[in-house]
N, C-alpha and C positions, 0 to 999 in steps of 0.2 A: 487344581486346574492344570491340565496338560495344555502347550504351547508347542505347536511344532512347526517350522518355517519353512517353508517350500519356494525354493528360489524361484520355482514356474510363474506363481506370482506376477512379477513382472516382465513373462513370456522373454525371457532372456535378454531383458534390457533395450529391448525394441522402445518400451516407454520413454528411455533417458533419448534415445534419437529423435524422436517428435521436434519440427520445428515451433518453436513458441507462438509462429503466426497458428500452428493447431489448436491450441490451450487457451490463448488469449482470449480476452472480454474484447470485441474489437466497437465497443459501446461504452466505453468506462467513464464513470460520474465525476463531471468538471466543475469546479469552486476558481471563481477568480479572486486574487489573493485581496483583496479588501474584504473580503466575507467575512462575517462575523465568529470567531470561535464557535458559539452557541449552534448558531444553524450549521455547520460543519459538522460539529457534535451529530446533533440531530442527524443527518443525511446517514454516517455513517453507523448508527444505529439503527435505523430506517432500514436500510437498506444491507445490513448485516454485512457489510466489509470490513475489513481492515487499515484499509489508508484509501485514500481520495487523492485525485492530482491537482494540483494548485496553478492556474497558470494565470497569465498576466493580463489584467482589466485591461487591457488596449490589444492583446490578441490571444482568443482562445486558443491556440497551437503552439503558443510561447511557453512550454512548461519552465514554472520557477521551483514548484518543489511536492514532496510529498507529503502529504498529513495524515499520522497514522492512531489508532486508537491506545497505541504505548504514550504518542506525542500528549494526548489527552488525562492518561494515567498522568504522567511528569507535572503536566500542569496543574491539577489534582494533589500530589504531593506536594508539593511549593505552597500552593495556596492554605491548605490546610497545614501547614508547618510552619505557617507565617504568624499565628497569634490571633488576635484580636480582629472580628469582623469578617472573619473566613467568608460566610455567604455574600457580603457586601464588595470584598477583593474577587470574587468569582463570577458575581454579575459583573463585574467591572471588565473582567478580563474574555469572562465571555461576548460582549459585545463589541470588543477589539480585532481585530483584523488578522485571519488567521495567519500571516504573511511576516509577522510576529515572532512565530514561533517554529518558522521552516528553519532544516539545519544547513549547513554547505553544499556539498557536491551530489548530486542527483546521479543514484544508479540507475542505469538502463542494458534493454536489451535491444537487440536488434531480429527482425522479423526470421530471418535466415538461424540465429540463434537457437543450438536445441535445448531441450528439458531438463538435459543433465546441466548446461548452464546457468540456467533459473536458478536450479537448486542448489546449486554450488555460490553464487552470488549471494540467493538468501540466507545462509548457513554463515558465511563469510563474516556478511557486511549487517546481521541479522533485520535482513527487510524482509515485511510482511508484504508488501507492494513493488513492483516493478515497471514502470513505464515501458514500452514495446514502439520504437522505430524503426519505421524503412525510409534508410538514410538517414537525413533530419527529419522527416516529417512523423510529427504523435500519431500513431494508429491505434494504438490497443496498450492493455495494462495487464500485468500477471501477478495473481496473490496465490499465497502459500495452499490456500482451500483450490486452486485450479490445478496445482502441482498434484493434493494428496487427493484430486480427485478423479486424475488421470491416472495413479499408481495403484490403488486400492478401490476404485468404484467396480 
């Protein structure tokens, strides 16, 4: 098999200049952090993404964190490396509160932000998801499938 690369491709990096209000979902699927692991699960299966945005039962705008299908895998490994009653520790933890299992500091971007940012943030900080602000305010979210589908579609 011959491979050959053509930097045209990416029409000379015009792609990485795109601001991310381009690329963005400005529609992206909201869980408020009491939500149960399991239906979280579910959504992002459903719905074939990568992370979901988590934000706060008293205001959907309040992003508290991201839950992403890695976050899922980890709890998956724990569970099944705990021993005894795996399924029984899995319903348990599945009907627990995704809010649980959010980690620290929330990366984002900002609407003005371009593409090469995205993807330098994802690569960095290895997020599949990215919350998208103008100013404070949530607008829109960017996963790794909007990046590779802006450069190669």
């Amino acid at each position: 098999m011959f491979f050959c690369y053509n930097a045209d491709v990416f029409k000379g990096g015009a792609m990485l200049n795109l601001p991310v209000s381009d690329i963005m979902n400005d529609h992206p699927i909201k869980v408020k952090a009491d939500a149960p692991v399991a239906g979280v699960a579910h959504l992002l299966l459903r719905y074939r993404i990568n992370g979901i945005l988590v934000v706060s039962p008293d205001d959907q705008e309040k992003l508290v964190g991201v839950f992403t299908t890695s976050d899922l895998l980890e709890i998956m490994e724990e569970v099944l490396s705990s021993g005894h009653q795996k399924m029984q520790i899995l319903k348990q933890v599945g009907s627990g509160p995704v809010s649980a299992f959010l980690h620290g500091e929330i990366d984002s971007l900002q609407v003005t932000d371009n593409a090469a940012k995205a993807v330098a943030l994802m690569h960095k900080k290895s997020a599949v998801t990215i919350p998208v602000f103008d100013g404070e305010k949530l607008v829109g979210v960017v996963g790794r499938h909007d990046i590779i589908n802006i450069a190669f579609a």
